[in-house]
C-alpha positions as semicolon CSV with decimal commas, in nm:
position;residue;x (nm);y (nm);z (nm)
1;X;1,578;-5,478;1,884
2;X;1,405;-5,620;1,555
3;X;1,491;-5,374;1,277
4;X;1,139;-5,284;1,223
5;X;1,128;-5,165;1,493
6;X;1,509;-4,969;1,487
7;X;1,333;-4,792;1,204
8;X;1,057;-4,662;1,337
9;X;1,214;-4,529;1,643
10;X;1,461;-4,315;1,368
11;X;1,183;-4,188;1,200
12;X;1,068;-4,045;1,513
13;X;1,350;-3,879;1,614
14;X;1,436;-3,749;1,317
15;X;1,072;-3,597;1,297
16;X;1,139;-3,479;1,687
17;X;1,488;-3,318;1,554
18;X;1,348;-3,159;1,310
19;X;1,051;-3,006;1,576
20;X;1,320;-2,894;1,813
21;X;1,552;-2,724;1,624
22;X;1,338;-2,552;1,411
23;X;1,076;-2,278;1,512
24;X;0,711;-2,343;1,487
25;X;0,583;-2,110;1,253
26;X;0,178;-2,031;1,246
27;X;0,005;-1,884;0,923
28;X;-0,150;-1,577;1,161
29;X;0,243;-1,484;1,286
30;X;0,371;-1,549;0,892
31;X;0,128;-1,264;0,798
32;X;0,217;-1,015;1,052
33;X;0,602;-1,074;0,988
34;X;0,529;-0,992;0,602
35;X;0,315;-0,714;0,699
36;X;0,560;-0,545;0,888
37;X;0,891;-0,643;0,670
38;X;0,762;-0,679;0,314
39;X;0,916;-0,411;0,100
40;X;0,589;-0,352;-0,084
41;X;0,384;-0,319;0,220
42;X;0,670;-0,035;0,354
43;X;0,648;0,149;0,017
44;X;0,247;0,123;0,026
45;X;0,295;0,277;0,417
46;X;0,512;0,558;0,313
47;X;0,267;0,589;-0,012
48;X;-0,008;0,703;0,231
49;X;0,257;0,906;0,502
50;X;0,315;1,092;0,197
51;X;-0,062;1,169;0,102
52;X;-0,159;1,220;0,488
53;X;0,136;1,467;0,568
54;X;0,060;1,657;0,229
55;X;-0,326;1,698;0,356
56;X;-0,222;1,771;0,711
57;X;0,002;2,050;0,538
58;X;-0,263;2,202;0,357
59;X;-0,504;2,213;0,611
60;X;-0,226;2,350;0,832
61;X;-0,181;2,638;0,580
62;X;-0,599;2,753;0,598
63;X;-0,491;2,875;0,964
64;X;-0,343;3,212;1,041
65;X;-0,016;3,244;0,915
66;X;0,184;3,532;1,052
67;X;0,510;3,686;0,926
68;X;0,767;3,948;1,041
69;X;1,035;4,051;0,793
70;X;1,339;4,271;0,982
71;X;1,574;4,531;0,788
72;X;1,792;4,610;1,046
73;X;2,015;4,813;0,834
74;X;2,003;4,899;0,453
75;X;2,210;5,216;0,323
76;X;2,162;5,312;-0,069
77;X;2,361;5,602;-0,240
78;X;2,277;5,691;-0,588
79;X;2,370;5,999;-0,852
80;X;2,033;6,083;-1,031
81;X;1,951;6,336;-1,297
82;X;1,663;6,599;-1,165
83;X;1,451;6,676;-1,456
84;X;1,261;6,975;-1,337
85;X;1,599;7,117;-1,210
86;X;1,779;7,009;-1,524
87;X;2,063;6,918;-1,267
88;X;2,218;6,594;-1,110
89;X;2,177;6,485;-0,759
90;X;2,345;6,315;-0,489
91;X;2,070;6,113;-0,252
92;X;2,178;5,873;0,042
93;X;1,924;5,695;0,219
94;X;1,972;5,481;0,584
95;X;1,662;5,288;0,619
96;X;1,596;5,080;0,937
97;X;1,256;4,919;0,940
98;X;1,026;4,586;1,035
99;X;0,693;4,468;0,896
100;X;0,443;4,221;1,079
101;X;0,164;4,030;0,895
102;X;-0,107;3,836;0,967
103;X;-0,294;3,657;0,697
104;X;-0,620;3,427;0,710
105;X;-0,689;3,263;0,416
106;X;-1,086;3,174;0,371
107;X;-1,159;2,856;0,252
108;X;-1,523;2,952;0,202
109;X;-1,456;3,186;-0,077
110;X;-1,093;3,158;-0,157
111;X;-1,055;3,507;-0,015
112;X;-0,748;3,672;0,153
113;X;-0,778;3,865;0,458
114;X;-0,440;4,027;0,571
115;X;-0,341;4,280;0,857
116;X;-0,016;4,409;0,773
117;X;0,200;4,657;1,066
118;X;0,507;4,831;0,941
119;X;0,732;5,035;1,129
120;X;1,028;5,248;0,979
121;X;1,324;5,470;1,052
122;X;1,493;5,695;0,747
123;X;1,747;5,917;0,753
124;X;1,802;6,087;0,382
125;X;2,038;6,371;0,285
126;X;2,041;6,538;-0,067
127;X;2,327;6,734;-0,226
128;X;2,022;6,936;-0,427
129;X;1,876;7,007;-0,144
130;X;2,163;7,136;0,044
131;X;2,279;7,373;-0,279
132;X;1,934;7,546;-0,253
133;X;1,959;7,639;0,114
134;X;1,746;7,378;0,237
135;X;1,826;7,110;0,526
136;X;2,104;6,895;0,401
137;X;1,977;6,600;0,563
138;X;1,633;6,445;0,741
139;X;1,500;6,162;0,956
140;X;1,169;6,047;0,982
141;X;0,952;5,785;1,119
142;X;0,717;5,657;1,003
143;X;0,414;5,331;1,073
144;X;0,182;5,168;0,849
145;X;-0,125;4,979;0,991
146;X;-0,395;4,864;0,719
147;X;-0,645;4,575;0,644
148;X;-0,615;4,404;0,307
149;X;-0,940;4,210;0,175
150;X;-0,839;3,996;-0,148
151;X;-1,140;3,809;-0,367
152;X;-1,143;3,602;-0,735
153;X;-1,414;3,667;-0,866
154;X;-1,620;3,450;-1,141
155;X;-1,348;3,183;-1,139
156;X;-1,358;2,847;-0,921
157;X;-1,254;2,824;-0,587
158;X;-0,879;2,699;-0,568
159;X;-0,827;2,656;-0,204
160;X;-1,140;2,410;-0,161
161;X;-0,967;2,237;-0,482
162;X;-0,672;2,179;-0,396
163;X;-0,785;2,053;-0,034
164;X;-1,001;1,819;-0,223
165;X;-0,730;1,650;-0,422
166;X;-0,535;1,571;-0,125
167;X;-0,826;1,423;0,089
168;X;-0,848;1,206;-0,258
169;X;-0,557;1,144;-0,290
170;X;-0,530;1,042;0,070
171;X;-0,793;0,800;0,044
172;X;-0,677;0,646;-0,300
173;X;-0,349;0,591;-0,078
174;X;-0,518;0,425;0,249
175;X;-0,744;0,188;-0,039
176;X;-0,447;0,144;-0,218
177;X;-0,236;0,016;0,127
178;X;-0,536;-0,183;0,241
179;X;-0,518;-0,364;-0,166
180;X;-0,165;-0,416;-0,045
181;X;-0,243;-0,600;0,306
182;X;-0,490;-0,843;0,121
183;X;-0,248;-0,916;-0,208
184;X;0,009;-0,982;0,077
185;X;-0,250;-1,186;0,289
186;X;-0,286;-1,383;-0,041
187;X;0,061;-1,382;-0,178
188;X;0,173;-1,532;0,190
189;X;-0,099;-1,761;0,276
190;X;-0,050;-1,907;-0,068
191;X;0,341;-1,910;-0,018
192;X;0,276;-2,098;0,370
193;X;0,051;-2,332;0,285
194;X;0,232;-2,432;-0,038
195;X;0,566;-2,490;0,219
196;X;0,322;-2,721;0,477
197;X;0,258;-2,931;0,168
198;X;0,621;-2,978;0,091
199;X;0,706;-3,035;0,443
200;X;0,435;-3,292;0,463
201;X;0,504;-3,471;0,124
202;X;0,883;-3,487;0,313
203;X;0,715;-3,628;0,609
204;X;0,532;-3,905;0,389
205;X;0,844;-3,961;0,170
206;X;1,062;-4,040;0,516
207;X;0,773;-4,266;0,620
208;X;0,778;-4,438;0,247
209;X;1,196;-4,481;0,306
210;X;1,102;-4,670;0,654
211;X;0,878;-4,906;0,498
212;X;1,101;-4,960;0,218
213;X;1,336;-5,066;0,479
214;X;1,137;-5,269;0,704
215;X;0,986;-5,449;0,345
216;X;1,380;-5,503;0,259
217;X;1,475;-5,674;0,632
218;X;1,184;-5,902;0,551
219;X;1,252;-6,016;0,227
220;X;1,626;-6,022;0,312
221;X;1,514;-6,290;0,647
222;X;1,299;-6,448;0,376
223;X;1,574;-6,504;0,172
224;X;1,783;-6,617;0,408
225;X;1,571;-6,870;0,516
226;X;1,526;-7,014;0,179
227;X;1,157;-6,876;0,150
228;X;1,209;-6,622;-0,151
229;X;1,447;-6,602;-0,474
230;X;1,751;-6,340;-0,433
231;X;1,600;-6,168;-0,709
232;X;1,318;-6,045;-0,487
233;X;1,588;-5,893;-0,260
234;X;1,766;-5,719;-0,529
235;X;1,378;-5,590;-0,669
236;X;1,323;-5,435;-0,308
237;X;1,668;-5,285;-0,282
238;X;1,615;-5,125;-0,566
239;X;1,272;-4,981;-0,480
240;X;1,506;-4,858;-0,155
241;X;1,723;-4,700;-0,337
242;X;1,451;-4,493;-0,535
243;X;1,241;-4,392;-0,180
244;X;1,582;-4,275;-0,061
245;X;1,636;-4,036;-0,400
246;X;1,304;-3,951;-0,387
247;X;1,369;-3,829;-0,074
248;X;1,644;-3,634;-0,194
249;X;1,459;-3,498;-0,431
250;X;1,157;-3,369;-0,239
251;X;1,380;-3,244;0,066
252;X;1,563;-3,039;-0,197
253;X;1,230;-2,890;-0,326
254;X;1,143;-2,816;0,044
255;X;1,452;-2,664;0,112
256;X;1,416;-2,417;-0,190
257;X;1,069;-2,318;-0,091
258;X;1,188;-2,251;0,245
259;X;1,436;-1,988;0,102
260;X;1,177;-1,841;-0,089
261;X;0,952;-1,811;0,167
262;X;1,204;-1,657;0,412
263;X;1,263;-1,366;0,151
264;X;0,905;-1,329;0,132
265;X;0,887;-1,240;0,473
266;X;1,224;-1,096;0,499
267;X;1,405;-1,360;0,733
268;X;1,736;-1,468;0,775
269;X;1,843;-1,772;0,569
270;X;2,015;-1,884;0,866
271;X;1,675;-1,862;1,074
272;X;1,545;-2,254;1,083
273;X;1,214;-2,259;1,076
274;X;0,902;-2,513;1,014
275;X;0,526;-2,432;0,986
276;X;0,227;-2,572;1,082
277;X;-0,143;-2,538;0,958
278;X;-0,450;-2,643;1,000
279;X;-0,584;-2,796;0,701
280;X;-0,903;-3,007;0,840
281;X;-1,163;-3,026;0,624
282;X;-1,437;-2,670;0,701
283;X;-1,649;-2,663;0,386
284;X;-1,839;-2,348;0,383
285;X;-2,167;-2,232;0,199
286;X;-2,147;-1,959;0,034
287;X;-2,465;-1,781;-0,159
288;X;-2,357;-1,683;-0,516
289;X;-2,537;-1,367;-0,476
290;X;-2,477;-1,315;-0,134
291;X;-2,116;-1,293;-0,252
292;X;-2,150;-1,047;-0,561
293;X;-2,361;-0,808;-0,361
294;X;-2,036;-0,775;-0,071
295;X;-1,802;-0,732;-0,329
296;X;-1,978;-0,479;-0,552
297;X;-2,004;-0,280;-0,191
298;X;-1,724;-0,325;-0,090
299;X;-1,436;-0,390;-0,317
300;X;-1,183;-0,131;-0,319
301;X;-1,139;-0,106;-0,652
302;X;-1,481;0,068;-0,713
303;X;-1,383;0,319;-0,510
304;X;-1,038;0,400;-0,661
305;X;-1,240;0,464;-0,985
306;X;-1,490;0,670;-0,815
307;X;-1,187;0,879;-0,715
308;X;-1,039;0,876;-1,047
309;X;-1,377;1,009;-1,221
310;X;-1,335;1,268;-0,944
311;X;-1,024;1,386;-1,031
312;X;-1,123;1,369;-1,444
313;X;-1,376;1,609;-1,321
314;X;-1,166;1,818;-1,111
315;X;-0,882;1,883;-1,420
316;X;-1,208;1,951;-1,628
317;X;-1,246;2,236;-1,385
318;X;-0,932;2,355;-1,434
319;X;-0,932;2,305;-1,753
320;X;-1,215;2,536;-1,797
321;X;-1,100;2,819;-1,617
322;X;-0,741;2,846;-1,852
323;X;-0,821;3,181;-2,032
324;X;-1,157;3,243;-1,863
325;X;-1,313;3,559;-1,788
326;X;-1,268;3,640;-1,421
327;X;-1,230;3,953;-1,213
328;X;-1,056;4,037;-0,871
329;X;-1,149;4,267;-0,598
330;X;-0,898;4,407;-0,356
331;X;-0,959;4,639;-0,054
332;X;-0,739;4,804;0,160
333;X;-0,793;5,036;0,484
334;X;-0,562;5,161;0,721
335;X;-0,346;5,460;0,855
336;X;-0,043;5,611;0,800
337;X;0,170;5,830;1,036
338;X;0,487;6,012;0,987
339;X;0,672;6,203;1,233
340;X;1,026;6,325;1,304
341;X;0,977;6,179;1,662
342;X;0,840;5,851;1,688
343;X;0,636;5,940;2,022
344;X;0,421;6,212;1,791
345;X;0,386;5,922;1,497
346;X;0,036;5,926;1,453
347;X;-0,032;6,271;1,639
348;X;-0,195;6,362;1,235
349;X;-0,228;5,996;1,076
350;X;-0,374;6,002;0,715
351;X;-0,572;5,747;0,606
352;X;-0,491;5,491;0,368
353;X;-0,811;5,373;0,128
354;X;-0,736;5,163;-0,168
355;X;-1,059;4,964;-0,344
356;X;-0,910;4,788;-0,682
357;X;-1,170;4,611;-0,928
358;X;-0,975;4,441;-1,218
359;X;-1,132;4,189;-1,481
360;X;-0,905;3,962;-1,723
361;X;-1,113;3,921;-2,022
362;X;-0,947;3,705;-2,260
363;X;-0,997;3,759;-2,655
364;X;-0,836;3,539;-2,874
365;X;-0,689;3,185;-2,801
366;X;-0,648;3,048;-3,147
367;X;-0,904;2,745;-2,961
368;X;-0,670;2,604;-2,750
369;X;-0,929;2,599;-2,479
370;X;-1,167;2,448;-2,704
371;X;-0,948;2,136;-2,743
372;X;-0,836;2,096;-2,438
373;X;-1,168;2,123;-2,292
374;X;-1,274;1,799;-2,564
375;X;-0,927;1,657;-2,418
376;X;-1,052;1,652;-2,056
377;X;-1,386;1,570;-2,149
378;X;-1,262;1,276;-2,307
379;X;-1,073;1,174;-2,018
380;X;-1,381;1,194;-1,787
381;X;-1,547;0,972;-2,049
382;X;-1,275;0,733;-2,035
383;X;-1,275;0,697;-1,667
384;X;-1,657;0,646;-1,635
385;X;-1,602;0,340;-1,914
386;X;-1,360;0,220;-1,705
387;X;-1,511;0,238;-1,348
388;X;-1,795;0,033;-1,567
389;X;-1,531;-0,247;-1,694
390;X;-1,395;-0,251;-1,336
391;X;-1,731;-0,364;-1,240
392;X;-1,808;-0,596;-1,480
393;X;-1,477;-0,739;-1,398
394;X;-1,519;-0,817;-1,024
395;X;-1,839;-0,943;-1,085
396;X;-1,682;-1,150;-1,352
397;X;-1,372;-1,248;-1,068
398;X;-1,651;-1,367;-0,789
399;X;-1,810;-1,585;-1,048
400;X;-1,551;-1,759;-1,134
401;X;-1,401;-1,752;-0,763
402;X;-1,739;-1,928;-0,629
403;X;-1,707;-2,229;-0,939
404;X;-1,399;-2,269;-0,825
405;X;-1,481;-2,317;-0,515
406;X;-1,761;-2,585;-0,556
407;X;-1,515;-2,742;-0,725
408;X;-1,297;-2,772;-0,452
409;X;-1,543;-2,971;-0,260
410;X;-1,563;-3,198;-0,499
411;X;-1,253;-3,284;-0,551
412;X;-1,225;-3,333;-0,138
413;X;-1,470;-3,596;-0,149
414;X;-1,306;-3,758;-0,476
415;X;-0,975;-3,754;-0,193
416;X;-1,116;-3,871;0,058
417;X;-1,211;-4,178;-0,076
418;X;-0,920;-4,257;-0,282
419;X;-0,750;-4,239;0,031
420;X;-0,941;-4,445;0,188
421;X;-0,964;-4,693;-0,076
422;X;-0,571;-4,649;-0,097
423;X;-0,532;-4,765;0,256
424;X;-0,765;-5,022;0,276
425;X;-0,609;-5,175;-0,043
426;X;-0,246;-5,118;0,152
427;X;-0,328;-5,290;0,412
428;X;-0,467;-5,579;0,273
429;X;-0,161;-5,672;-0,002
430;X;0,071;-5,610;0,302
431;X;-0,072;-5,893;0,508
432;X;-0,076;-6,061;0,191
433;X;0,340;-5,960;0,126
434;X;0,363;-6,057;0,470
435;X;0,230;-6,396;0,413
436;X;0,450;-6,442;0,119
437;X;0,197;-6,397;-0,154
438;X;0,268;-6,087;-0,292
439;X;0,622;-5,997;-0,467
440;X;0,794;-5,715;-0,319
441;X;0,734;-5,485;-0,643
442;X;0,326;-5,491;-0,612
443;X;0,346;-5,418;-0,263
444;X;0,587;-5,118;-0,318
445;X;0,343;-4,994;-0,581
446;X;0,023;-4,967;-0,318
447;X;0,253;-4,785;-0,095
448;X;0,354;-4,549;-0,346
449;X;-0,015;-4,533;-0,437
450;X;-0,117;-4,466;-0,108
451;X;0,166;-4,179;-0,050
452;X;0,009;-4,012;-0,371
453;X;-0,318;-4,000;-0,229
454;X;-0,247;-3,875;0,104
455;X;0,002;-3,577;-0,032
456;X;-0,362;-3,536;-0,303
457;X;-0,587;-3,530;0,002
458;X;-0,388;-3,264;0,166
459;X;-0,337;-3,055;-0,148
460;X;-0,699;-3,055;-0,221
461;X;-0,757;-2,942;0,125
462;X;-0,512;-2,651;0,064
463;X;-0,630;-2,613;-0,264
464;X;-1,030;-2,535;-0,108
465;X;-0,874;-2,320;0,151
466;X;-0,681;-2,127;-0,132
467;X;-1,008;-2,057;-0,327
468;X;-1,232;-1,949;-0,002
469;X;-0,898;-1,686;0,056
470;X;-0,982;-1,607;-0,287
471;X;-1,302;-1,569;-0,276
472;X;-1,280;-1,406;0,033
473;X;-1,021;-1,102;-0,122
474;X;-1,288;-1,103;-0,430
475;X;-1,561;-1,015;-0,189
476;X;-1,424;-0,827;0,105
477;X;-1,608;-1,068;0,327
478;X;-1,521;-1,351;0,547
479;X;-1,780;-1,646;0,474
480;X;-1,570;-1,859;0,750
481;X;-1,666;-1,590;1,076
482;X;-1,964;-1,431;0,844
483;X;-1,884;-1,096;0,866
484;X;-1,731;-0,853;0,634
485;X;-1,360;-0,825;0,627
486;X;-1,260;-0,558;0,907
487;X;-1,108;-0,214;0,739
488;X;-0,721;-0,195;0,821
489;X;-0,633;0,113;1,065
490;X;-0,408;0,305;0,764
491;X;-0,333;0,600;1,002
492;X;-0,197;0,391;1,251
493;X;0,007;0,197;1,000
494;X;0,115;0,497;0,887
495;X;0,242;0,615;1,215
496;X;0,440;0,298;1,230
């Protein structure tokens, strides 16, 4: 077997080794291991479990909440001073009692509406009592049944508030997860593709070290035979020891970006893996405007400052109502009964009527509502100004994102032909080294040239993919399938 030959059949099965052993690794399976292992994806999830059990909670609490407090046994015994006797007295008390309460808070009008049932058993004795011939001691029941209507008045409605801060805050959390799955997206794609690169530009460099060797066998039969000068042996041994370092070299650089992109996804070190892409040239057209009008719809951020605005407003609410003038009305209706025999308990109930109409009218705060009123004012100013810079700024991002991207095509034809012309050129000098009129060191060069432009070509093909990605996060839209980028199911995440 001609040694040619020998080395081509190595570089195939080192190339098959490398296949077997290691596990095929697609970009679309990369980003669903990071999406389910990446630390910042996990806190982003519990982020929004947080903000969706908080809402579920609160919403949970505008339903009927009932209540039943027991006091299956309290005694009390106390030595008090009698002031219309001008004498002391000796009271016990045995109390035995249990109250049940329903209450219904209205979200409408931040209102209260309570039914409250108590039931009690007493048994009291008094030394007083028993001095002045009366009974010594007494036991009574007694029940409690009564309605109890609660209302703010001339103040803002908490409950609807609070209920709105948490749907907010809910949503800032899904946009803020879904920010996560594309910075991810990005952060991984960028990571994979940058890894196929290396594992190609290892790929070429092995190919480069067989040709080195094949140039070296003929030049060394050459010699032999009396053809060429020893020094053009030693020349292309030496340009076989440099393919062989750089080699070295590049395989190291591979094998650190492997490591990195195994943490990335949260893999075991010991987990041998290769990937594979496809990186075929797909130019796309994209419409400049087209583009800015999906991303101003669409882009996530917007909306985060929409909420923020929302909640500058909602603290100016609250801010407004700290030493306001506001009023509260409170009814109660019911009956009472109280019997020595429970069976005769509400044989002669009395009513129980209780209407209570307060105001809090504040008089004199020394203006700290004045300045923390210009304080939250300020703020909502401040948010607007920035929702506006936020805009600016994306449209700003999708410009530049779409240059870039013409660029890219550009630079894939520039590529394309220096490969080409790389090749062509190649193949030419070798018949020409072949023929014994070319030294070894020229022909070295226009494979080394032709290495270069291959590892270009496929770097400026991963480079154009890189900016549509970008330009794809930018806009929220997929130019590739034409259609807008599919909203991520957060609750289901979230349930994860």
């Amino acid at each position: 077997m001609s040694g040619p030959t020998r080395n081509v059949i190595l570089l195939a099965l080192l190339l098959l080794a490398d296949a077997v052993s290691a596990e095929q690794l697609e970009l679309s399976r990369a980003l669903q291991i990071a999406s389910d292992r990446s630390p910042t994806i996990q806190g982003a999830r519990q982020n929004l479990e947080i903000s969706h059990r908080n809402l579920q909670a609160q919403r949970a609490a505008l339903k009927s909440r009932f209540g039943l407090v027991v006091t299956p046994y309290e005694f009390a015994k106390d030595r008090v001073f009698n002031d219309l006797l001008s004498a002391h007295n000796t009271q016990e008390q045995t109390h035995i009692g249990a109250s049940f309460s329903i209450q219904q808070p209205i979200e409408m009008t931040d209102a209260t509406l309570s039914m409250i049932q108590s039931v009690d058993w007493r048994e009291a004795s008094s030394s007083l009592a028993s001095s002045l011939g009366g009974r010594s001691s007494q036991q009574s029941y007694s029940s409690n049944l009564y309605l109890q209507y609660s209302q703010p008045l001339f103040t803002y409605n908490r409950t609807r508030l609070t209920l709105e801060r948490l749907e907010l805050a809910l949503e800032n959390a899904r946009l803020g997860y879904a920010i996560q799955r594309l910075q991810i997206e990005s952060g991984v794609t960028r990571l994979f593709l940058d890894l196929y690169l290396k594992q190609r530009n290892v790929a070429i460099s092995r190919e480069e070290l067989v040709n080195a060797n094949e140039r070296y066998e003929i030049i060394e039969g050459k010699v032999l035979a009396g053809i060429s000068a020893r020094e053009e042996l030693l020349q292309e041994d030496l340009t076989r020891a440099n393919a062989q370092a750089s080699l070295e070299s590049i395989q190291l650089q591979y094998a650190n970006a492997l490591d990195d992109f195994r943490v990335q996804l949260g893999l075991p070190f010991e987990m041998e893996l290769s990937v594979t892409a496809d990186v075929r040239k797909e130019l796309v057209e994209v419409d400049l405007k087209q583009a800015t009008r999906h991303g101003l719809e669409r882009r996530m951020e917007l909306r985060q400052q929409d909420i923020n605005i929302q909640n500058a407003m909602q603290e100016l609410i609250t801010t407004e109502a700290r030493n306001e003038f506001k009023g509260a009305l409170n009814l109660t209706l019911g009956i009472i009964g109280t019997e020595e025999k429970f069976s005769r308990i509400y044989d002669e109930p009395t009513r129980n009527q209780r209407v209570t109409l307060s105001f809090d009218v504040p008089l004199f705060d020394w203006g700290e509502k004045e300045h923390r009123m210009a304080a939250a004012q300020t703020s909502v100013a401040r948010s607007e100004l920035t929702a506006a810079e936020e805009r600016k700024r994306i449209v700003a991002e999708i410009r530049q994102a779409h240059r870039n991207l013409q660029s890219q095509r550009t630079q894939i034809e520039i590529a394309e032909k220096n490969v080409e012309n790389a090749r062509l050129t190649y193949e030419i000098n070798l018949e020409r080294y072949r023929n014994g009129d070319l030294p070894a060191k020229d022909i070295a060069y226009y494979q080394n040239q032709l290495s270069r432009e291959q590892i270009n070509e496929v770097g400026v093909l991963i480079q154009y993919r890189l900016a549509l990605l970008d330009l794809k996060i930018r806009t929220l839209y997929d130019f590739t399938r034409k259609q807008p980028v599919t909203e991520f199911d957060t609750d289901e995440e979230a349930r994860r």
